[in-house]
C-alpha positions, 0 to 999 in steps of 0.5 A: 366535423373537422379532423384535428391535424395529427402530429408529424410522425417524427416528432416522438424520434429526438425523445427515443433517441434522447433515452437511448442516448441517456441509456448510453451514458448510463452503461457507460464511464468515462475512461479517465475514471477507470485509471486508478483501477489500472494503476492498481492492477498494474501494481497488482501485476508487479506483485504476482511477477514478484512471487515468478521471480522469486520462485525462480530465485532471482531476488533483486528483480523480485525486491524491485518490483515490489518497490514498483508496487509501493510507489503504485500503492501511493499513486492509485489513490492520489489519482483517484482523489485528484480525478474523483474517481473513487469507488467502493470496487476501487477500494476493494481492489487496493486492499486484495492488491496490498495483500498479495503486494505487501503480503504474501510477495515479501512473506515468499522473499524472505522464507525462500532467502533466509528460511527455506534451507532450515525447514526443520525450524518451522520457518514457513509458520513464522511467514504465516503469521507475518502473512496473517497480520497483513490480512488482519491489518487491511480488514481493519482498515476496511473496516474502519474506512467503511464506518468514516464513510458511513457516518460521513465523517470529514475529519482525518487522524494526524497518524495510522494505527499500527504500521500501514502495510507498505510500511511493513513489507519494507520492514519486513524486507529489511533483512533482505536489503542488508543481505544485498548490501553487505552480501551477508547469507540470510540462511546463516541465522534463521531464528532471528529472522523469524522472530524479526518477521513476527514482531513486523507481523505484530506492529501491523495489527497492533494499536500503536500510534504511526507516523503518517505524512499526511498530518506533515505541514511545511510552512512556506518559507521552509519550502525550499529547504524541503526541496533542497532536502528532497534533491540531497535524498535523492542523490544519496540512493541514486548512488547508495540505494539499499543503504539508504533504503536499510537508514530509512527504515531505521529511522522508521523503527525509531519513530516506532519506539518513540511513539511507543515511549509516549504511549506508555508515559501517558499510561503512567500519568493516568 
């Protein structure tokens, strides 16, 4: 009887080697998915640095690198969308970033130039409180950005709930860019300093419609003028920053109290 030919020994190989290679890219990511979680770190980094800054008294270096940080904030995630790089560790990553960034840094720069020296006031629990509503305001957050994924919800709101917290740690930081463009000595009035820092605290986890740019559409013919626009801005703080910086954020509490006006009038009309 004749024996049937047996395979050739080397044919089970290119199988192995396909599964050992198949494992490989499994344990494996592409780099380019792994930028958005190194800008974020690289903003996380410039805020811890912020708080060493502070700490050693050198406020403008503190104040710019938080500036850095919130540019990295908006950058992060633009890369993440643009690469399809988003992820559950990332998102976890921004939020414990924006704490510390948005949080705790700007919290440590306005107590050590306006509060430290009145202790006695009670200053340090005023920061607390803005420090806890940062925490508060990204658990929300979270929160709410894990229910939209759940439910796989496509449509996005025309405007955020409660001021983002950028946006706070700008606000909250106000005092700050005044003090360097007038040279004006924050230690001098401690309480409305702390008063001015609960009430940033209280906008953040509050339930008030923001502006978000998001919801901002330009027609197509005003694309130049938006660009004129853009380049006029941008001079203005090349040569006036903290000015510019100090009329930005008025204009920003302004939309504030403007939304707040229309929340109560449709309360009214109910």
């Amino acid at each position: 009887m004749a024996r049937a030919p047996k395979p050739p020994a080397d044919r089970a190989k290119p199988s192995a080697e396909g599964d050992a290679f198949k494992r490989g890219e499994a344990d494996s990511l592409p780099f380019v998915t792994l930028v958005p979680n190194m800008v974020t770190t690289l903003g996380l980094c410039a805020g811890l640095t912020a708080i060493r800054f502070v700490i050693a008294g050198e406020f403008h270096i503190a104040v710019w690198l938080i500036l850095f940080s919130t540019v990295i904030d908006g950058l992060d995630g633009l890369l993440a969308r643009r690469l399809q790089a988003t992820s559950d560790f990332g998102a976890q990553l921004d939020s414990l970033s924006d704490f510390l960034n948005f949080g705790v840094a700007p919290g440590f720069i306005v107590y050590q130039m306006a509060l430290a020296q009145s202790e006695q006031a009670g200053g340090w629990i005023f920061i607390l409180v803005y420090i806890v509503c940062c925490c508060m305001r990204l658990a929300r957050f979270n929160v709410a950005l894990n229910k939209a994924t759940t439910t796989d919800s496509s449509e996005k709101p025309a405007h955020f709930t409660g001021v983002p917290a950028p946006a706070g740690a700008l606000m909250a930081l106000l005092p700050v860019f005044v003090s360097f463009e007038t040279g004006l000595e924050l230690a001098a009035f401690p309480i409305p300093v702390e008063f001015y820092i609960v009430i940033i605290g209280l906008l953040m986890v509050s339930r008030l419609p923001t502006f978000s740019p998001k919801s901002v559409r330009v027609p197509r013919e005003r694309i130049v003028w938006v660009m004129i626009a853009l380049s006029l801005a941008a001079g203005t703080m090349l040569a006036e920053f903290w000015k510019s910086l100090i009329v930005i954020i008025l204009v920003y509490a302004a939309s504030l109290l403007h939304s707040f006006a229309k929340v109560l009038l449709g309360r009214r009309r109910r």
